[in-house]
C-alpha positions in Angstrom: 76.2 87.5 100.1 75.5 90.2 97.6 73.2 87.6 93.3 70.5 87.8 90.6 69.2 84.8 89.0 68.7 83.6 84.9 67.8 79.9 85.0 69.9 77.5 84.2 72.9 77.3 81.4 75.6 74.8 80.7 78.5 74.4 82.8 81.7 76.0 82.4 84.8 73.7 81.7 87.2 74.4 84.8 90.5 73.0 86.0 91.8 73.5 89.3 95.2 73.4 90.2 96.3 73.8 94.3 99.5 75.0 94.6 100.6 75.8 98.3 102.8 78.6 99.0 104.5 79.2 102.7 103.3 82.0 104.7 104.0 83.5 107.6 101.6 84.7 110.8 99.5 88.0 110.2 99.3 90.5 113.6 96.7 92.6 111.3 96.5 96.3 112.9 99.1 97.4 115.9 98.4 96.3 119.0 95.2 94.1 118.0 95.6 90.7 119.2 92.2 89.7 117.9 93.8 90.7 114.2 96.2 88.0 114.3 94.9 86.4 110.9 97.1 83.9 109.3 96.8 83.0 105.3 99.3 80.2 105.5 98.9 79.0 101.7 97.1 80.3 99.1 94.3 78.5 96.6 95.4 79.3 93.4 92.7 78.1 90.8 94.0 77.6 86.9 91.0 78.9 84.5 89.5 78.0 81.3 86.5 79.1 79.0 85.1 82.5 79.9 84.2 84.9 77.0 82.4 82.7 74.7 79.9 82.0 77.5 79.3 85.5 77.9 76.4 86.8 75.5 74.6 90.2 75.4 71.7 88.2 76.3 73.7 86.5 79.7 75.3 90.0 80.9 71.7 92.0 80.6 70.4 88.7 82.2 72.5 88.5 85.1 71.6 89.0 88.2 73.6 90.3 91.4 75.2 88.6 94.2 73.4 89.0 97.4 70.4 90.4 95.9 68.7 90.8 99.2 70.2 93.2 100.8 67.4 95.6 102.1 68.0 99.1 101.4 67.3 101.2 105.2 67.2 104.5 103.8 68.6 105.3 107.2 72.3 106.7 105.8 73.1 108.9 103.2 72.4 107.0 100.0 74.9 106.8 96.9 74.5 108.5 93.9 74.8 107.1 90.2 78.0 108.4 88.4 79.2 107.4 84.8 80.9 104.6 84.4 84.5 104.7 86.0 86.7 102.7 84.2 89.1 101.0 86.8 86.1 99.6 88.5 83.8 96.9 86.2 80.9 93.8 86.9 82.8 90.7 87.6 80.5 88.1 85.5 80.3 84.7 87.1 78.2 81.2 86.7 77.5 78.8 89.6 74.9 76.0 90.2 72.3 78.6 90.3 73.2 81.1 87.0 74.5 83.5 86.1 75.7 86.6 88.2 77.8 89.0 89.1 79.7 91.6 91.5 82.1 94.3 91.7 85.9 94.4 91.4 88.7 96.8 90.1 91.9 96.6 88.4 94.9 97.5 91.3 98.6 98.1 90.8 100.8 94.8 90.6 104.4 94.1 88.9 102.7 92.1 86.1 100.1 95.1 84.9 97.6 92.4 85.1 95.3 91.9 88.7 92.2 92.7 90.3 91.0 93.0 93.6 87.4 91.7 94.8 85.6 89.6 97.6 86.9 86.3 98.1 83.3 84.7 98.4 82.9 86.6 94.4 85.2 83.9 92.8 85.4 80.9 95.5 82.3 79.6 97.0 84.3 78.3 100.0 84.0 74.6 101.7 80.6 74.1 99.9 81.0 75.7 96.5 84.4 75.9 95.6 85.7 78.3 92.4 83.2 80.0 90.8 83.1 79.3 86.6 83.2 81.4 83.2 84.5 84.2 85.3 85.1 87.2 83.3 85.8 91.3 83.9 84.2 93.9 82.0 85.5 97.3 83.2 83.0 100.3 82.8 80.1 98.1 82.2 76.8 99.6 81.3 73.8 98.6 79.7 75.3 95.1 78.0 78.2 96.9 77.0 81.9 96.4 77.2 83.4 99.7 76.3 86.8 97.9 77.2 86.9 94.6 76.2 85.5 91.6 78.2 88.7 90.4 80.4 89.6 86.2 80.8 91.2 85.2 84.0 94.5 83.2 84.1 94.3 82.2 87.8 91.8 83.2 90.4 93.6 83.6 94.3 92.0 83.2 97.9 93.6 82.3 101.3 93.2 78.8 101.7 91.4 79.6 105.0 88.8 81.4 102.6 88.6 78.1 100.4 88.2 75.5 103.1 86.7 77.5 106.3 84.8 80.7 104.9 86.6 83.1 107.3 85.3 86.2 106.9 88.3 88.0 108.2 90.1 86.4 104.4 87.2 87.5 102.4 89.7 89.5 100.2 90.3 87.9 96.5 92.6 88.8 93.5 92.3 87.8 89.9 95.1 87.4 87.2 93.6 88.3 83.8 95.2 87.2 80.5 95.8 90.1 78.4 93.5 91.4 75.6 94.2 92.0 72.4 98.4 91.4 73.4 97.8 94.4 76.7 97.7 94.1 80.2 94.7 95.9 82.3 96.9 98.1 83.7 98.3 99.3 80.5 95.0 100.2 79.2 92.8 101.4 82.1 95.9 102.5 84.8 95.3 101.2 88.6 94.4 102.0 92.3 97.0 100.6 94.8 96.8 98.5 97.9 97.0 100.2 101.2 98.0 97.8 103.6 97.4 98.2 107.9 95.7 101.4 107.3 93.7 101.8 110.7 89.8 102.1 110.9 89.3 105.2 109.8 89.2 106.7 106.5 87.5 108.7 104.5 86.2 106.5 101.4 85.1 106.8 98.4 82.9 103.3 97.4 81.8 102.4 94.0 80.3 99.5 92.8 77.0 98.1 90.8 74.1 97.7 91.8 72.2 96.2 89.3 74.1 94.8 85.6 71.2 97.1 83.5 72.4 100.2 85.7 75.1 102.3 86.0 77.7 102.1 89.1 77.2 104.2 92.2 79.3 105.6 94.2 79.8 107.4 98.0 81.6 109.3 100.0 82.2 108.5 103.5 84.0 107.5 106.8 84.7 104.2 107.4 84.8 103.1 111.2 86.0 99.9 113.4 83.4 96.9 113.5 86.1 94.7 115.3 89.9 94.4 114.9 89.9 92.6 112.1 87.1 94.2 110.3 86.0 97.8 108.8 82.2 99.4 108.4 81.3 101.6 105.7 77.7 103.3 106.1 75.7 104.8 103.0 72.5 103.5 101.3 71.9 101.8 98.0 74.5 99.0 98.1 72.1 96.1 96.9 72.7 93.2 95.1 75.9 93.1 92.9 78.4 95.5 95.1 80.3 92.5 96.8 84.0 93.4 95.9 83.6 97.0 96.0 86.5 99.5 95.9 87.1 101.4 99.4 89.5 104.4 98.3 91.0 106.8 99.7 92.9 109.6 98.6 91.2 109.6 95.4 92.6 112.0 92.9 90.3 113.5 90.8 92.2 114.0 87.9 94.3 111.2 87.4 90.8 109.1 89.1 93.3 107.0 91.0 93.6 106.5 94.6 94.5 103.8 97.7 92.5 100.7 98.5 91.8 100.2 101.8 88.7 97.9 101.9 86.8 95.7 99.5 82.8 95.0 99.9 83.0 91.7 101.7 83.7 90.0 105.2 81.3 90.2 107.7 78.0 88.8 106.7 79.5 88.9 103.2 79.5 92.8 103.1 76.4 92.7 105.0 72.7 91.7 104.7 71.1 95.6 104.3 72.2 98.3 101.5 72.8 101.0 103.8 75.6 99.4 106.3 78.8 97.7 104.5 82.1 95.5 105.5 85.6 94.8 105.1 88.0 92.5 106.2 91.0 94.7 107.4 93.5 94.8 104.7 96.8 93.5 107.5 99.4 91.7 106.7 97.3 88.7 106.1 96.0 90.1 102.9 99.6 92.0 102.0 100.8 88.4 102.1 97.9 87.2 99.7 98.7 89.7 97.4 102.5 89.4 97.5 101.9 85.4 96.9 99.1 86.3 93.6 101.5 88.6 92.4 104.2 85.8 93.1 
């Protein structure tokens, strides 16, 4: 995993609700047998409280998931950019405090979703759904230029919730809308791209560290098995879990296609300069058909 602790604080009131949609069988990429992940049913989790937990004083004080990835200074390292709007900290309190990773805001019917890593809002067999979630887009420095976001439902294949599989490590979050607008309306969105082979050329960004700005890189991603992608670049720490992959990113509009999210494999992985995926197949199309059910 990619978290930074702040001592203990008082635990968020949540209320989860299991509802179990019927899925089909997902082949992942053509021709890869070992692809054939299946998300079955989806854990839908109902939540409450949120924003009012969320001080200056918490989001300066967070701390990022998987802070121990070891930078390797052995790929081409990111660079810090200003704060791109579609892409925010995903604030978050569990047993041990209060932390946070990456995710962005990606094109559904309802104007209203984000993509991250499953393990960023569901703990899995031994942790379950994370608490006082929220999504501040273009975070920097304690500062919500956009509004701090509430969730409305928080979605994960229920072989993420009960089994941890790594090849489901793909989440999506249903905010309630701010000040009577969607996400969407506001801030526009990236799309999913769904089966779109190994390689791509990528463009990641994603933070670090909650007193820093994002970072971002450029590169090609590559196969680490059939059912998940490798990104290589440095300076991924703590905090990048949930990380956009796009590609075809369109500089003026600042849109593009999401292939990949920081997660999977070893959680995204356990060193800042090598990176994971679970393949987005129809295993995760399916996910986000049911989330934006």
């Amino acid at each position: 995993m990619r978290l930074r602790m702040t001592g203990t604080a008082p635990a968020a009131a949540v209320m989860l609700a299991a509802v179990a949609l019927a899925g089909c069988g997902s082949p992942g990429p053509p021709g890869a047998a070992a692809a054939q992940v299946s998300v079955r049913d989806a854990a839908f989790t109902k939540v409450a409280g949120g924003p009012g937990y969320w001080t200056a004083s918490r989001l300066l004080g967070a701390t990022p998931w998987q802070a121990d990835r070891l930078a390797t200074a052995q790929t081409p390292g990111a660079s810090i950019i200003p704060a791109a709007a579609r892409v925010g900290a995903l604030f978050l309190h569990d047993a041990s405090g209060n932390h946070f990773c990456t995710a962005s805001v990606v094109a559904s019917p309802d104007h209203d979703l984000l993509v991250t890593a499953a393990h960023c809002i569901n703990g899995g067999p031994h942790g379950g759904a994370r608490s006082d979630i929220v999504f501040v887009p273009g975070y920097r420095d304690g500062k919500a230029p956009y509004g701090i976001w509430s969730p409305a439902r928080l979605v994960v294949a229920q072989g993420w919730a009960k089994a941890a599989d790594p090849d489901l490590d793909v989440g999506f979050v249903v905010l309630r809308r701010y000040h009577g607008r969607d996400i969407q309306q506001v801030l526009g969105a990236d799309t999913m791209a769904f089966d779109p082979g190994y390689r791509n050329l990528v463009r990641v960004t994603g933070y670090p560290d909650s007193k820093d700005r994002p970072i971002t890189c450029r590169n090609w991603t590559s196969r680490k098995s059939a059912t998940q992608l490798r990104f290589d670049c440095d300076g991924f720490t703590g905090g990048t879990s949930g990380s956009p992959w796009i590609t075809g990113f369109d500089p003026a509009t600042g849109t593009g296609r999401i292939v990949g999210v920081i997660g999977g494999y070893q959680e995204g992985g356990v060193t800042a300069g090598i990176s994971y995926s679970a393949y987005l197949g129809r295993a995760i199309r399916q996910l986000y058909g049911q989330a934006t059910a």
